[in-house]
C-alpha positions in Angstrom: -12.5 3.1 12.8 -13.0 0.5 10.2 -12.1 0.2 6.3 -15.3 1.9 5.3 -14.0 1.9 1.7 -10.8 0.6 0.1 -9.5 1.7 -3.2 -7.4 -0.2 -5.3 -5.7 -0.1 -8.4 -6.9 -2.1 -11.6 -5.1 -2.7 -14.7 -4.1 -5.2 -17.1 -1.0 -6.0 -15.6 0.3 -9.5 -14.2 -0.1 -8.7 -10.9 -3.6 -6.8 -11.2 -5.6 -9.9 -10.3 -3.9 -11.0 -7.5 -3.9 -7.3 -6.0 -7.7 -7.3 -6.7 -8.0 -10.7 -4.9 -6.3 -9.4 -1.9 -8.2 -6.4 -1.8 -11.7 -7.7 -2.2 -10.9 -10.2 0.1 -10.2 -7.5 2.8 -13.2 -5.7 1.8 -15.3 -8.9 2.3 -14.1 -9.6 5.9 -14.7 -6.2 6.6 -17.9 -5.0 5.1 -16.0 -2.2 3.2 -17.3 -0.8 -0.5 -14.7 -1.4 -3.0 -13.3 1.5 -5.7 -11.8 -0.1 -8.5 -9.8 2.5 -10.5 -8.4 2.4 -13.8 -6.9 5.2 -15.0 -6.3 5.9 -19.3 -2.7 7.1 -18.7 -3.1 10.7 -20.3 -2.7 13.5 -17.9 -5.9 15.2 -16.6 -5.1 18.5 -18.3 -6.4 16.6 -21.6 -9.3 15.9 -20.2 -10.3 17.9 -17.3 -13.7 17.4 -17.4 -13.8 13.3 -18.0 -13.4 11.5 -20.8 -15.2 13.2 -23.5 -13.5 12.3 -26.9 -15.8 12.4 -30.5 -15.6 9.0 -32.5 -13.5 9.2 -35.5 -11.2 11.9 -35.0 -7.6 11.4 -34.7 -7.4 12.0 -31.0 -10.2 9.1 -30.3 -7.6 6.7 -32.7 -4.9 7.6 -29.8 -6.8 7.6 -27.1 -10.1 5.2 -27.6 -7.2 1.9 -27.3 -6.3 3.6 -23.6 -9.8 3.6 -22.8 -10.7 0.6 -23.7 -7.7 -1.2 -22.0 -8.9 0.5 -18.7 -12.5 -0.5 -19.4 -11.5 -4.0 -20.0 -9.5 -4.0 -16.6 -13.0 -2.8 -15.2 -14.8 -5.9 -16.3 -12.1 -8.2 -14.5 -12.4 -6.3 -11.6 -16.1 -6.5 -10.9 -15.8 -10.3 -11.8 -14.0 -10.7 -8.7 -15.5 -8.4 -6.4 -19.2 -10.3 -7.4 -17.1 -13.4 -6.6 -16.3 -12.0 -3.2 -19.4 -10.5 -2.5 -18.5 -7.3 -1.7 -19.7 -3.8 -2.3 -18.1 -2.5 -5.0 -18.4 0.3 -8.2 -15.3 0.9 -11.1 -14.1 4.2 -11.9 -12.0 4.9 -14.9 -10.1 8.3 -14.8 -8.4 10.1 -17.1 -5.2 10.6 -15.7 -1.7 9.5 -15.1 -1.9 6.3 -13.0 -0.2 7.5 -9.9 -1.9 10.9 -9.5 -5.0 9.7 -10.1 -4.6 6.5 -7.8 -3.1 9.0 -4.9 -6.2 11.3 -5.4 -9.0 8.8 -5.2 -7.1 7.1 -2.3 -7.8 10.5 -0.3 -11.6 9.1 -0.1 -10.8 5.7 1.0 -9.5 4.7 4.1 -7.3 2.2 2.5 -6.0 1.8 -1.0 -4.3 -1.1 -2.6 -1.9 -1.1 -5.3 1.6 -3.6 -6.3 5.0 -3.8 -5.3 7.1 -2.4 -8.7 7.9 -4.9 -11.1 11.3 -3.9 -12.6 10.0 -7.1 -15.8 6.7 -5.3 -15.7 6.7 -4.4 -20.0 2.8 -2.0 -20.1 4.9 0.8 -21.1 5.1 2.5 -18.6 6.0 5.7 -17.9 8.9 7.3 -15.9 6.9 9.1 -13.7 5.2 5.8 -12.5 8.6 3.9 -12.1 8.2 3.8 -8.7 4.1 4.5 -8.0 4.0 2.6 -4.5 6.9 5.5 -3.1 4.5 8.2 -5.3 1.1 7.1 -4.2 2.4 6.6 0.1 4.0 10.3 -0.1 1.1 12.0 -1.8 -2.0 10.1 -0.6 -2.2 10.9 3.0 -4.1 7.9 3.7 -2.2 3.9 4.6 -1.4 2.0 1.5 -1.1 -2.3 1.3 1.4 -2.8 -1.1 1.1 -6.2 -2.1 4.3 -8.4 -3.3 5.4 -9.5 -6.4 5.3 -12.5 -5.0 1.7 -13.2 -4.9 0.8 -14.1 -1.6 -2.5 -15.9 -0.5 -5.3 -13.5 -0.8 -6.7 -13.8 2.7 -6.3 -11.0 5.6 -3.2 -10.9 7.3 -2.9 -13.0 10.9 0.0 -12.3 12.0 1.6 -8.9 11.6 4.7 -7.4 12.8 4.6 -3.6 13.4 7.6 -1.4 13.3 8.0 1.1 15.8 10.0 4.0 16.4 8.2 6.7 17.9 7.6 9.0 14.7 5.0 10.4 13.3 4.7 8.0 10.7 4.9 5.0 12.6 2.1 6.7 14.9 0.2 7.3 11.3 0.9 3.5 10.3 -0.1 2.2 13.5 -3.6 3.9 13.5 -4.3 2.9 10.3 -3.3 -0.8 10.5 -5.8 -1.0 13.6 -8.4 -2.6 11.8 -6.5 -5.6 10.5 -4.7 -5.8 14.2 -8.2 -6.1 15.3 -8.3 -9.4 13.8 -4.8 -10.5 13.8 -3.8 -13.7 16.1 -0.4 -12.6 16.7 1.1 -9.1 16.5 4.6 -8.2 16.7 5.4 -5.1 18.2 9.1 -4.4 16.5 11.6 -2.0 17.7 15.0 -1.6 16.0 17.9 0.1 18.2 19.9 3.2 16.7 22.8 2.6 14.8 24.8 3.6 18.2 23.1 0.7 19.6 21.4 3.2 21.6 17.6 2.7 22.3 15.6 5.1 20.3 12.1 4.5 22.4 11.9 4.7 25.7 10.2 1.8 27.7 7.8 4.2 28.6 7.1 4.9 25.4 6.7 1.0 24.3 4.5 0.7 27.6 2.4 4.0 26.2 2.4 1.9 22.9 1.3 -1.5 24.1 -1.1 -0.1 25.8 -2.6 2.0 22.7 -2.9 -0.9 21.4 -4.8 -3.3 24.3 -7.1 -0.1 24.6 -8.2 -1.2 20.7 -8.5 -5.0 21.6 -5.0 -5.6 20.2 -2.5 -7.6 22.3 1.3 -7.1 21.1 4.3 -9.2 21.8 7.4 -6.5 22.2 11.0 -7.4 20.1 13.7 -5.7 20.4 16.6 -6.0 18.0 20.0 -4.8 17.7 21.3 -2.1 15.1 22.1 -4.0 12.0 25.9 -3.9 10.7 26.0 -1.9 7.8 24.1 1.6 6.2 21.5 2.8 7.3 19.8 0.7 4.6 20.3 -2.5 6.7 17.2 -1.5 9.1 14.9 -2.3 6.2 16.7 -5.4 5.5 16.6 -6.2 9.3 12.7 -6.0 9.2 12.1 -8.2 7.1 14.7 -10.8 8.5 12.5 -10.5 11.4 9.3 -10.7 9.8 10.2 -13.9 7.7 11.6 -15.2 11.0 8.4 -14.5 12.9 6.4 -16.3 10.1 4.4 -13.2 9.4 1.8 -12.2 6.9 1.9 -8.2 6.7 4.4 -6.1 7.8 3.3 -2.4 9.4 5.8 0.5 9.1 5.4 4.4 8.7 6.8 5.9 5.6 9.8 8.9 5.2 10.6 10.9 2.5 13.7 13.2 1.6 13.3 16.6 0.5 11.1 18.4 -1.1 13.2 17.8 -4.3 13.7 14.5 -3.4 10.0 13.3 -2.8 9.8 10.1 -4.8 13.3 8.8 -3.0 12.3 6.9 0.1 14.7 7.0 3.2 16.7 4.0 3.5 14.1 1.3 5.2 11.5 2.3 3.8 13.1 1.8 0.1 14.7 -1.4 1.0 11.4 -2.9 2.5 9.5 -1.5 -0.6 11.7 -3.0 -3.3 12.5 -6.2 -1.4 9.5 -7.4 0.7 7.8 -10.9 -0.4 5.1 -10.2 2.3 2.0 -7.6 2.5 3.8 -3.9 3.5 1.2 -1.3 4.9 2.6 1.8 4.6 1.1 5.3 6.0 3.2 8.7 6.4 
């Protein structure tokens, strides 16, 4: 398994070049092809069939400016990936920009997209207040969420993964294998119950480690006690050992509430997205 192809998101935000940057950097070291999307804003019930809009009417005066914002973002995009030298092609969609990001990111093996920005002023919308949490939940596929913070755009060396024997963490694990491939440290993190009652057995972490060897990845166990505090705190606690660790990406599976619920995160996983300063793959 490798990062045959990696999506990430362009735009003309603040952050879109350094996500870029990161993204083509990955896709250099690993030989993937690079989607660049861009998406108009405008659901895809406007446009079902692609942007087809006739010059001079008074839809193309609304929506030609949208267009030509994401075309725009295009051209930076393919500046860098050239730079890079890595496969790449842009596609411009015409959609809202986290369904069409979580679609496309269904035919990539990794897609790339930005921490939220609360002083992020593009307008917008509510539905894409928090298109990180939208994008993990609806994707199906792992997700880098790159900081605010811009970090170097090199692949991550040392990575901490987060284990607790779900699902998710299985899901993050697996798709995080290419980059712990390459990685010259990897943290294999496990945070007690709130009890203070292990919630892996050593079996398990054994079963785990050795997962991992069986991939060419060699992983230095830490356990940590239950952090004081909500539920909350386990995020918080991740990154405390992350930053402490000196590490470059952080690996952690994903959890959602209900079905009503679906863009509110559980606890760690929406403390770690809104406060990480380091690389967070997500999967769920």
């Amino acid at each position: 398994m490798g990062y045959d192809t990696i999506l990430v998101h362009v735009d003309l935000s603040r952050h879109a070049r350094q996500r870029i940057e990161v993204a083509a950097a990955i896709g250099a070291e690993h030989g993937s092809h690079l989607v660049g999307a861009a998406m108009t804003g405008i659901a895809s019930a406007v446009f079902p069939h692609g942007y087809n809009v006739p010059p001079g009417t008074l839809l193309a005066s609304y929506v030609e400016p949208l267009a030509h914002s994401a075309r725009r973002a295009l051209d930076d995009f393919e500046t860098i990936a050239r730079r890079h030298g890595v496969s790449h092609e842009a596609r411009m969609l015409c959609d809202q920009v986290p369904d069409g990001l979580a679609l496309l990111a269904r035919f990539a093996d990794l897609a790339v997209v930005t921490q939220d920005d609360p002083d992020e002023s593009l307008g917008n919308t509510p539905s894409a207040a928090r298109m990180p949490d939208y994008v993990v939940l609806k994707a199906g596929r792992p997700v880098l969420v790159v900081p605010r913070a811009a970090p170097p755009a090199t692949c991550p060396r040392r990575i901490m993964l987060c284990w607790n024997g779900s699902r998710q963490a299985s899901s993050a694990m697996t798709g995080a294998l290419p980059l712990l491939r390459r990685a010259d440290r990897t943290t294999l993190a496990v945070f007690a119950a709130a009890d203070g009652s292990d919630c892996v057995s050593d079996q398990e972490l054994a079963d785990a480690q050795a997962f991992l060897e069986r991939h060419g990845v060699r992983a230095d166990l830490a356990r940590r006690d239950p952090p004081r505090g909500t539920r909350s705190d386990i995020g918080g606690a991740m990154l405390a050992l992350a930053a402490e660790r000196g590490c470059d990406l952080l690996v952690m599976g994903c959890y959602g509430h209900s079905r009503f619920q679906q863009l509110l995160l559980g606890g760690a996983s929406s403390t770690v997205l809104r406060d990480a300063a380091l690389p967070v793959l997500m999967a769920r």
